[in-house]
Every structure is written in C-alpha cells, then in structure tokens.
C-alpha positions in Angstrom: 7.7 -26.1 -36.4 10.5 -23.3 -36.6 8.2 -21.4 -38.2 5.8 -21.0 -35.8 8.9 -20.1 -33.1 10.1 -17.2 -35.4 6.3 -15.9 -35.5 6.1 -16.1 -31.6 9.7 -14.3 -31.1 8.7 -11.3 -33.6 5.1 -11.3 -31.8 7.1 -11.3 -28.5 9.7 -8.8 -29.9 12.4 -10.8 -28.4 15.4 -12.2 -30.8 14.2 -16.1 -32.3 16.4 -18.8 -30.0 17.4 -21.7 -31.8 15.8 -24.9 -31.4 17.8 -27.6 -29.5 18.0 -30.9 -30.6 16.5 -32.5 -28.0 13.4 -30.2 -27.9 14.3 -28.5 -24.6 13.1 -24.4 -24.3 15.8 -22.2 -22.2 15.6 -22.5 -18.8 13.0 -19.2 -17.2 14.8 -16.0 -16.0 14.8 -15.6 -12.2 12.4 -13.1 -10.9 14.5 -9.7 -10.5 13.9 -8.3 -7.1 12.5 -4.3 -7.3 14.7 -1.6 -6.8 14.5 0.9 -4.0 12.9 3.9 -5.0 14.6 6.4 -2.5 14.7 10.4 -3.4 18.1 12.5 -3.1 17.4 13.2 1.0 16.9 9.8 1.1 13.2 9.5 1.8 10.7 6.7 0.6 7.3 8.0 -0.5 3.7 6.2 -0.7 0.5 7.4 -0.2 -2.1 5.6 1.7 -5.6 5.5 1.6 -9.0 4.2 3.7 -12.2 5.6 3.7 -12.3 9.2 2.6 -8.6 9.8 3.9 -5.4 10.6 2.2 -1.9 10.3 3.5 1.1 11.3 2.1 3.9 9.5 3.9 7.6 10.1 3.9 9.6 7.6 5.3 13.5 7.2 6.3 16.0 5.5 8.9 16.0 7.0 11.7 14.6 6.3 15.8 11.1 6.0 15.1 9.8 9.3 15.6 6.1 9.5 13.6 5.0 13.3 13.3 1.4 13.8 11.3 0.9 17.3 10.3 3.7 18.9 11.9 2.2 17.5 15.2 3.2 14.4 17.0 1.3 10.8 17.0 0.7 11.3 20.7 -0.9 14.4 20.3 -2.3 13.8 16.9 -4.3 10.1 17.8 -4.8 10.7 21.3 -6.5 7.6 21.4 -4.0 4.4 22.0 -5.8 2.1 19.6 -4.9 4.6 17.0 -1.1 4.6 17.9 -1.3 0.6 17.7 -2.5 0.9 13.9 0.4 3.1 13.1 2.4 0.8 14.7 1.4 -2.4 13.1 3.0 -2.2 9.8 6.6 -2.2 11.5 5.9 -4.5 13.8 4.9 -6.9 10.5 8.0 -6.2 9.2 10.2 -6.2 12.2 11.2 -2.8 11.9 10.2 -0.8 15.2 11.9 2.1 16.0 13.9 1.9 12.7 12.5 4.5 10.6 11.3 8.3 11.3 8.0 8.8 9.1 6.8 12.7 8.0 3.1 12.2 7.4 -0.1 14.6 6.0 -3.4 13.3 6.1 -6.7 14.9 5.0 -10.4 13.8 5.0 -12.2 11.5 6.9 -12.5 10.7 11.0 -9.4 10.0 12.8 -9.4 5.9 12.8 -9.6 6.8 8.8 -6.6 8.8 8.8 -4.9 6.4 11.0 -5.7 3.6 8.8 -4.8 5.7 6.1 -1.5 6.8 7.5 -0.7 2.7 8.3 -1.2 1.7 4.9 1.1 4.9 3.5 3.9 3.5 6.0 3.6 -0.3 4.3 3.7 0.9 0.7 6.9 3.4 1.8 8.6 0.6 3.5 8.2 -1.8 0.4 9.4 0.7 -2.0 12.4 1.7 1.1 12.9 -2.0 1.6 11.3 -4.7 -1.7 12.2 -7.2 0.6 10.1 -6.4 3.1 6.8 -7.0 0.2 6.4 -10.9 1.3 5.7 -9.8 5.1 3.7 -7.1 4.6 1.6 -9.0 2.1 1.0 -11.5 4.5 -0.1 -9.3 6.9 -2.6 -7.5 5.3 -1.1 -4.5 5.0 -0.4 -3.7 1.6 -4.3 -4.0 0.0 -6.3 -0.6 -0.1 -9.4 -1.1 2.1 -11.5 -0.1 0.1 -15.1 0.4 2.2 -16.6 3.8 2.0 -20.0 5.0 3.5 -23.1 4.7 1.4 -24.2 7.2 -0.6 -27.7 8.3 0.5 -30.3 7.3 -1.7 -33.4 9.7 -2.7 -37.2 9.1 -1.0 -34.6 7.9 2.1 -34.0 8.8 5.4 -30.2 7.5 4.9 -28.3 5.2 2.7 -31.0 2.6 3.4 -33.2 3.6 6.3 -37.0 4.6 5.1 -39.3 7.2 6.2 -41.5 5.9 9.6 -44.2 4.3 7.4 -48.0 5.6 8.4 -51.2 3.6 7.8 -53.7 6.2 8.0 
C-alpha cells in the first residue's frame, strides 16, 4: 500500500508523508484567507459588468464620496433608484460612507451602468477587504448578471416578433 502513496505524492508533486501506524492521514490545512490586493496609492480595483456596460472602479477609505466619470452620482444617475443600486453593495457589507469610489463606465443605458458600476464596487471591496466575500456572496452581489438583449434574428421584425402575417 506504500506504493501506491509514493505514486500519489509524485502525481501530486508534494513530498511522500509517512504512513502512521494506526492508518491516520494528516489532519487538512486550514483554508488561507486572500490577501488584499491594494496598489501603491492605496486603491482597490475591479471591474464590473451588466448588460453591455463596463465599469472600471477604483475604490479606497475615505467619506463615501462616489464620482462616475469625473461627474458626481447625483448628477450622473439623476434617478434615486439608481443611487440605491450603487448604494447596495455597502450597505451588504456594512460599509456606508466608508470608502470614496473613482468610477468609468461605458456602454449600455444608465440602470446598466449603474448595475455595472454596483457590481465593480463588490468585487473592489472583496479584493480591499477578503473578509467582506461571505456577505457579499450572500447578497448577490458578487455574480455577473449576465442577461443581454437578443440578437435580432433574420426574416424578423425583432429578436422574436414576426412580420404582420397577410392571408391574401
């Protein structure tokens, strides 16, 4: 049987452990918690993406000023419902009004963008903070979403919608 450990350590390319008498295996390593991955001004980047938007997000401490495109989120999403969807990613992790965030966004509408520019700030927080993953996770926040619009198909009026159809 210590042959078959031996092959399994050189397949594994880690060093062959010795077998104990009692046939107990070492206990498992503890999971290793991520490092930060924060540039030399101190900055956590992600980007984000929904629909046909793209968001390059910058992230760091600071009083919770958001600015998209050199403009402020009040006068880039007019629209409250917008603001909210910023918003929701530090409000899963219980960070509001803890971090500035420096945003770009291109392509798509604006509830894109803002979708976008939410899931930019959940990736830059779990790479700013890995402890923060679990929450964020849980919310929802971390998965891409993923839905696009239909292409639009040939002999169509749209993606699915036919011609009127005429009998005579």
């Amino acid at each position: 049987m210590a042959g078959l450990e031996d092959l399994k350590s050189v397949m594994d390319g880690a060093p062959a452990a010795p077998a104990a008498a009692g046939g107990e295996t070492a206990a498992p390593e503890q999971a290793v918690m991520a490092e930060p991955k924060i540039d030399d001004l101190g900055r956590s980047y992600a980007t984000g993406k929904r629909k046909n938007s793209i968001a390059r997000v910058w992230i760091k401490p600071g009083s919770g000023k958001i600015t998209i495109n050199g403009r402020d989120q009040e006068v880039y999403f007019a629209r409250p419902v917008l603001r909210l969807i910023l918003r929701q990613a530090f409000e899963a992790a219980d960070r509001v009004d803890g971090y500035d965030v420096v945003a770009t966004v291109k392509g798509g509408g604006l509830s894109g963008q803002a979708g976008a520019v939410r899931h930019g700030i959940s990736k830059a927080l779990t790479f700013y903070e890995p402890a923060l993953r679990p929450p964020l996770k849980a919310a929802g926040m971390l998965t891409r979403d993923s839905r696009v619009v239909e292409r639009k198909k040939y002999g169509k009026k749209k993606a699915r919608k036919s011609f009127q159809f005429s009998k005579r």
